[in-house]
BAKOL-174623 format. One record per residue (C-alpha): x, y negated, z negated. Coordinates in steps of 0.1 Angstrom, whole numbers, plus 5000, padded with zeros to 4 digits. Example, Ala and Ser with C-alpha at 12.3 -4.5 7.8 and 13.67 -1.06 7.14 Angstrom:
2
NODE  east  north    up
NODE  5123   5045  4922
NODE  5137   5011  4929
//
This chain:
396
NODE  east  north    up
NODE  5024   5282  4925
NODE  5012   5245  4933
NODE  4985   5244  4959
NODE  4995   5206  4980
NODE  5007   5224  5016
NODE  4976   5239  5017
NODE  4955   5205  5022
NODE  4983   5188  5034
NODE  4976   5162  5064
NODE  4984   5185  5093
NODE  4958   5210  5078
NODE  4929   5185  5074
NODE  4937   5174  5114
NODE  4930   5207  5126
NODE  4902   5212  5105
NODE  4882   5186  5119
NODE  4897   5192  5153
NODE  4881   5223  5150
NODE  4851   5206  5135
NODE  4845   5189  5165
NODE  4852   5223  5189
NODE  4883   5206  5203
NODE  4919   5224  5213
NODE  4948   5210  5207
NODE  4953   5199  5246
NODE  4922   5178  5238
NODE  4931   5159  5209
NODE  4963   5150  5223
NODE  4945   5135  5256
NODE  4919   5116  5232
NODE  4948   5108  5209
NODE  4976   5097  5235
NODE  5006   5116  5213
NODE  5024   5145  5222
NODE  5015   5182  5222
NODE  5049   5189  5204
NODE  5043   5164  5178
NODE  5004   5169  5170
NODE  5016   5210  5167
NODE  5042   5203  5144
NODE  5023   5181  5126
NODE  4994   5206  5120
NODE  5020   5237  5113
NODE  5034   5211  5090
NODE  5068   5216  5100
NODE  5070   5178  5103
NODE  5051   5150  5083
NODE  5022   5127  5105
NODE  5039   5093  5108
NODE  5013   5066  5102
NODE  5014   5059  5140
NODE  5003   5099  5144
NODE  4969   5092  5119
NODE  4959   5064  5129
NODE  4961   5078  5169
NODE  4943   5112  5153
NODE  4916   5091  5132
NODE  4905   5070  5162
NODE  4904   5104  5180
NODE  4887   5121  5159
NODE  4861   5092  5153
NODE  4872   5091  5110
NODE  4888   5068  5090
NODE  4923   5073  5080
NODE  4914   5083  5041
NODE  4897   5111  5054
NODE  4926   5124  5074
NODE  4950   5120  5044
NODE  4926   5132  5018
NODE  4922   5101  5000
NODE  4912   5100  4973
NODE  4926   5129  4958
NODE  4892   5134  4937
NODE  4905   5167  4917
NODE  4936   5146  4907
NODE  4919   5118  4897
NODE  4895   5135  4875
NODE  4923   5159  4861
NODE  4948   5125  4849
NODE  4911   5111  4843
NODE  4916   5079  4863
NODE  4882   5086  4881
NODE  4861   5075  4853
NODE  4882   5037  4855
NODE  4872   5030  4893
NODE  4834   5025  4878
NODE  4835   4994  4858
NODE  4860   4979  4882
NODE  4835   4977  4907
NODE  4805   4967  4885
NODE  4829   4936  4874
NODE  4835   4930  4909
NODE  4795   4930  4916
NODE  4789   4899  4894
NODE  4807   4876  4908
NODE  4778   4854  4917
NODE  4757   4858  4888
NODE  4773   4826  4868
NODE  4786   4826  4832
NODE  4777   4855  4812
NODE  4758   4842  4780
NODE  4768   4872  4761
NODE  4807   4864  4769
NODE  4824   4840  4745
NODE  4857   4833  4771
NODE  4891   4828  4757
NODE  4912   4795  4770
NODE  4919   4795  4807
NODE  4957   4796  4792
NODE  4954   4825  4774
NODE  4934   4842  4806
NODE  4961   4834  4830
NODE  4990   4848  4807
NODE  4968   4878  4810
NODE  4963   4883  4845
NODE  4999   4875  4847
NODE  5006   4909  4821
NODE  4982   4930  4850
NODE  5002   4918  4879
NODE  5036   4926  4859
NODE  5021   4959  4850
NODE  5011   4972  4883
NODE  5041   4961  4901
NODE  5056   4983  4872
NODE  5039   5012  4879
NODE  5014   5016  4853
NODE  4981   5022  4876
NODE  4961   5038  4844
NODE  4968   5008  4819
NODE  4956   4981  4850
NODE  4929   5004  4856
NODE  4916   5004  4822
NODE  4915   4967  4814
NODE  4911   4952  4845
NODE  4873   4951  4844
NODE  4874   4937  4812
NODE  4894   4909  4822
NODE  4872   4903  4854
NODE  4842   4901  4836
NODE  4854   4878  4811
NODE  4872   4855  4831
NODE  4844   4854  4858
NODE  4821   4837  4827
NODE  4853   4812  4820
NODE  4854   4801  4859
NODE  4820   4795  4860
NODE  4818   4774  4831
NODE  4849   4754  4839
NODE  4844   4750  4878
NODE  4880   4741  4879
NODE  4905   4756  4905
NODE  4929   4766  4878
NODE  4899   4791  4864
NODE  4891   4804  4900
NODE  4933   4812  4911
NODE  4935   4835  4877
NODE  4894   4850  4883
NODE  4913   4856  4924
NODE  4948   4868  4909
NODE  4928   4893  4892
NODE  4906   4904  4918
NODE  4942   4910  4936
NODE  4951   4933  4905
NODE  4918   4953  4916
NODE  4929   4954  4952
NODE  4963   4968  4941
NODE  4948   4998  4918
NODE  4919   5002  4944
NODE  4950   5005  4973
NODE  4969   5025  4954
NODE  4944   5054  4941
NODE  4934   5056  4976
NODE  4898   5040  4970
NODE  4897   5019  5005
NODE  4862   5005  5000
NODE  4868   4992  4967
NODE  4899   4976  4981
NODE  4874   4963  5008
NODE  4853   4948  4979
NODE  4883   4930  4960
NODE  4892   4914  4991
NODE  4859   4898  4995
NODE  4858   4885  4960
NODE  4894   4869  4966
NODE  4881   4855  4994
NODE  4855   4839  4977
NODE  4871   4829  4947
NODE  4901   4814  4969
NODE  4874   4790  4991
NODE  4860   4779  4958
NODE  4895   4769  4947
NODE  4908   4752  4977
NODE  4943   4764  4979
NODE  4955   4771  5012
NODE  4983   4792  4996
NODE  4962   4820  4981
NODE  4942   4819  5011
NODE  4971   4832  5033
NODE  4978   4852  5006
NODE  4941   4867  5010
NODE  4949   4868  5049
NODE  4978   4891  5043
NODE  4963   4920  5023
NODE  4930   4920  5044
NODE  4959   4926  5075
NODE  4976   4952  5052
NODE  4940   4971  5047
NODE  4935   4971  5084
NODE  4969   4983  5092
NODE  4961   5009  5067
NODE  4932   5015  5089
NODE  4951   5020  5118
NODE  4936   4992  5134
NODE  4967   4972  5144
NODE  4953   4942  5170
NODE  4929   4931  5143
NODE  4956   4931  5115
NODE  4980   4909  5135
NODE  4951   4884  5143
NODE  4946   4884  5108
NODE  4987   4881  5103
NODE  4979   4849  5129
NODE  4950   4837  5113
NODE  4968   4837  5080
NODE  4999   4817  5089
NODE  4977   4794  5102
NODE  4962   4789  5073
NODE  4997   4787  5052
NODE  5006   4762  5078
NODE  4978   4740  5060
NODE  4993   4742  5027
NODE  5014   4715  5015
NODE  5055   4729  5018
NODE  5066   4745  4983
NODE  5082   4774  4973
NODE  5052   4797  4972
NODE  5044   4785  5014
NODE  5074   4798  5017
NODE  5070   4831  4999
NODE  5036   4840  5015
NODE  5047   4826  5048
NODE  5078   4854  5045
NODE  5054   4880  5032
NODE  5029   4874  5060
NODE  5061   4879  5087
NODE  5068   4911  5068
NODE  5036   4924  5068
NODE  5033   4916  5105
NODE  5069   4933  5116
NODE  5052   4964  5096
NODE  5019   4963  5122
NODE  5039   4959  5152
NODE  5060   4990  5144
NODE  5032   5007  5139
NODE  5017   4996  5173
NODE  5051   5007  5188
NODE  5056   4967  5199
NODE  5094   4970  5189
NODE  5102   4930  5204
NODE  5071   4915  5183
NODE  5081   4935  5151
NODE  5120   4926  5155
NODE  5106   4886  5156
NODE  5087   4893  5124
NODE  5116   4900  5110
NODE  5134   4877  5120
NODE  5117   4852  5113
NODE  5113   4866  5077
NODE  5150   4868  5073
NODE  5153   4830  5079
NODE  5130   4817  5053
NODE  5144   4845  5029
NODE  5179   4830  5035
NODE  5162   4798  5020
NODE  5138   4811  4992
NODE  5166   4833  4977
NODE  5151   4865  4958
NODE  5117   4851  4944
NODE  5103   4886  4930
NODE  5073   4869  4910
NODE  5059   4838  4931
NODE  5029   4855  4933
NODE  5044   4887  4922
NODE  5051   4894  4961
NODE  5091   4897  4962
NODE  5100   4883  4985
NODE  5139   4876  4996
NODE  5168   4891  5016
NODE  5157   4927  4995
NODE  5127   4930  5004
NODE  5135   4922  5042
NODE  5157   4948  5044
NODE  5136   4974  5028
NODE  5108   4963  5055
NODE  5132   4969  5081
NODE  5140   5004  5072
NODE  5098   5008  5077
NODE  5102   4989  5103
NODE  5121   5013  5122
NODE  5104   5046  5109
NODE  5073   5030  5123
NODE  5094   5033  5154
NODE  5109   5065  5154
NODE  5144   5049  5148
NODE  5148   5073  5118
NODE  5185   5076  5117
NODE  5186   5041  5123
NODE  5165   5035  5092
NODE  5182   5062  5068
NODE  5220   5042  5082
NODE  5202   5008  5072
NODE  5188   5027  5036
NODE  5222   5036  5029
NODE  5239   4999  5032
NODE  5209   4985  5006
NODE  5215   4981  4970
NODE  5180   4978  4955
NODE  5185   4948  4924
NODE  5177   4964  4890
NODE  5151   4940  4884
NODE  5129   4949  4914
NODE  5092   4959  4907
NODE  5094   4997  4902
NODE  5062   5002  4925
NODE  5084   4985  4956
NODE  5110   5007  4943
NODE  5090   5032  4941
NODE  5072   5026  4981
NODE  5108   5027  4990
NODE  5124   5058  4980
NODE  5088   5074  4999
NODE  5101   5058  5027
NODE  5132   5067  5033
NODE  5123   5100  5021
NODE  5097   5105  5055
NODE  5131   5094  5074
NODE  5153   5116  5059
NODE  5131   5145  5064
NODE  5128   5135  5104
NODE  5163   5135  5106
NODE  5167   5173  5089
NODE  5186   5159  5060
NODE  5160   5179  5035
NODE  5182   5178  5006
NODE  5187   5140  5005
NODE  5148   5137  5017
NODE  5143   5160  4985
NODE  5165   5134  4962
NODE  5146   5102  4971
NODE  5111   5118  4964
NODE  5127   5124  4933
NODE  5137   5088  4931
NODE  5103   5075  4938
NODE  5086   5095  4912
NODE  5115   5082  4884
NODE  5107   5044  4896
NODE  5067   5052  4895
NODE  5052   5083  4884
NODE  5021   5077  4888
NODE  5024   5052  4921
NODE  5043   5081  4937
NODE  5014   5107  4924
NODE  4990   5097  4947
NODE  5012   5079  4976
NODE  5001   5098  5011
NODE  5039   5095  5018
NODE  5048   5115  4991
NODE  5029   5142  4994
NODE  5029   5143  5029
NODE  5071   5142  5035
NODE  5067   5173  5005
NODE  5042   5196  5024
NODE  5068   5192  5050
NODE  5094   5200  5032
NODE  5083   5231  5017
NODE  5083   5249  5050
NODE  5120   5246  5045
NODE  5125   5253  5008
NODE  5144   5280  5004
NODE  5175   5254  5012
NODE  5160   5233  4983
NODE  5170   5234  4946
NODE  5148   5253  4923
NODE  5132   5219  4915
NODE  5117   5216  4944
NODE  5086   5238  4938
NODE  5082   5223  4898
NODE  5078   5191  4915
NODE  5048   5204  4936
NODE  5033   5216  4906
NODE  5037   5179  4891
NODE  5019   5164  4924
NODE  4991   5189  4913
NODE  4994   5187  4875
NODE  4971   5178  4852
NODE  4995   5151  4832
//
């Protein structure tokens, strides 16, 4: 028997509502959401929306990965991805430190088609691989934009602290991700590209929306189409422009600001119409896809779950999309699904989710979360249901 609804979300809420000696009245008058929701939630009976933790972590004075259990430590060390997340960061701690004399760089060419494989890779799902070389580009390439000084070596040495911020985000490692995000930062002012810098802009937003901290991510949603507003008008201003709108529809609707995160998307939806579907300028796919997959978030942010499983069902995903978006997806509309008591189609897309990205969907808080919910109703589940529990909690 698999062991996930026993540390699901709901359990690890009550635990350190208990921690702190406080009923469940009092959380939900520190936390400002309902006593029907915060008791479901704990039971398990229904899945903690991100609006739900993030109300619960402020609360509770934690950060959201200690509410959701990230990271999930045993299953790290079990599909030994633990041991990875230590030369990552040492690569990403000599940054400043200058070319490497013991480091004989390969072209800048050959570096770039390189980071370029990484990008490609994680966006296809394959966390371990990225994992395992990405320090070992880092440190190399950090020696070859030193010695160059050129903005060309500085974009690929940024690109890949971005493939670091992508593993970090998705094994649930939010300091790391933290740490990538300051390297970007300071490889993108040494490069001068405004482009990259709204790019930067939008993932530090996305790690504070992950945080639950919703103003300071829409500032930063501002502060970063500023800063796209400096670059000259291309393709790829377009592309993060769209991104940044997406990202910011996302933060309203988790802020419950339903007229600011309609705008968003909106306003997404118009540059899309003029981009086309652009799924590698800087491997962010954007396009008409990818603002109708935000809208079905979108509106689960908002509670509009049977309006985001109706908008779900009109999408046709394109074959060629990166399996980790197709992947994020499926999680979604699973958690809406399940909201809306439609348990065996909630069941399916979980199922879709792991087929696009095993080991994305592994250690995706949606995931596990929209199962532990689901097994309080399992016995109108296939006999699947609990083997897939045991794969959440497996060793391979």
């Amino acid at each position: 028997m698999h062991s996930l609804p026993q540390d699901h979300t709901g359990v690890r809420i009550a635990r350190l509502r208990r921690e702190r000696h406080l009923t469940q009245k009092d959380l939900v008058d520190l936390s400002g959401i309902s006593y029907s929701a915060l008791t479901k939630v704990e039971q398990g009976v229904l899945e903690a929306s991100p609006y739900v933790v993030a109300a619960c972590a402020r609360a509770l004075r934690v950060d959201v990965a200690t509410i959701q259990g990230q990271p999930y430590q045993d299953d790290l060390r079990a599909d030994q991805l633990d041991v990875l997340i230590a030369p990552i960061r040492a690569a990403l701690d000599v940054y400043d430190l200058g070319a490497d004399p013991e480091i004989s760089p390969r072209s800048l060419l050959e570096l770039r088609l390189d980071s370029e494989g990484l990008c490609a890779a994680v966006r296809g799902g394959e966390i371990k691989r990225v994992a395992s070389e990405v320090a070992g580009l880092i440190e190399e390439t950090t020696t070859a934009a030193h010695t160059h000084g050129t903005s060309d070596g500085w974009l690929i040495l940024a690109s890949l602290y971005r493939t670091a911020y992508d593993v970090a985000t998705k094994l649930g490692y939010a300091d790391l991700a933290q740490l990538a995000l300051a390297r970007m930062d300071w490889t993108a002012q040494r490069a001068s590209d405004a482009v990259f810098g709204g790019a930067y802009q939008y993932f530090r937003a996305l790690a504070y929306m992950r945080e639950g901290k919703f103003r300071t991510g829409q500032r930063l949603i501002d502060l970063g189409l500023r800063t796209i507003g400096q670059a000259e008008a291309s393709q790829e201003r377009d592309v993060v422009t769209g991104q940044l709108h997406l990202g910011g529809s996302v933060m309203a609707g988790r802020a419950h600001d339903e007229v600011q995160a309609m705008g968003h998307l909106a306003e997404a939806k118009r540059i899309a119409a003029r981009t086309g579907e652009t799924p590698k300028v800087l491997w962010m796919a954007f396009g008409s896809t990818n603002v109708e997959v935000h809208r079905v978030s979108v509106l689960a942010e908002l509670d509009k779950y049977d309006k985001a499983v109706e908008t779900a069902d009109q999408l046709t995903i394109p074959a060629d999309w990166p399996k980790s978006r197709v992947s994020h997806h499926w999680a979604e509309v699973a958690r809406s699904q399940m909201w809306t008591g439609r348990l065996e189609a909630s069941f399916a897309s979980l199922l879709k989710a792991r087929k696009a990205a095993p080991q994305q969907a592994k250690y995706h808080p949606l995931v596990r979360d929209t199962y532990a919910s689901l097994e309080a109703a399992h016995r109108r589940l296939p006999d699947t249901f609990l083997s897939y529990g045991s794969w959440l909690t497996s060793q391979r």
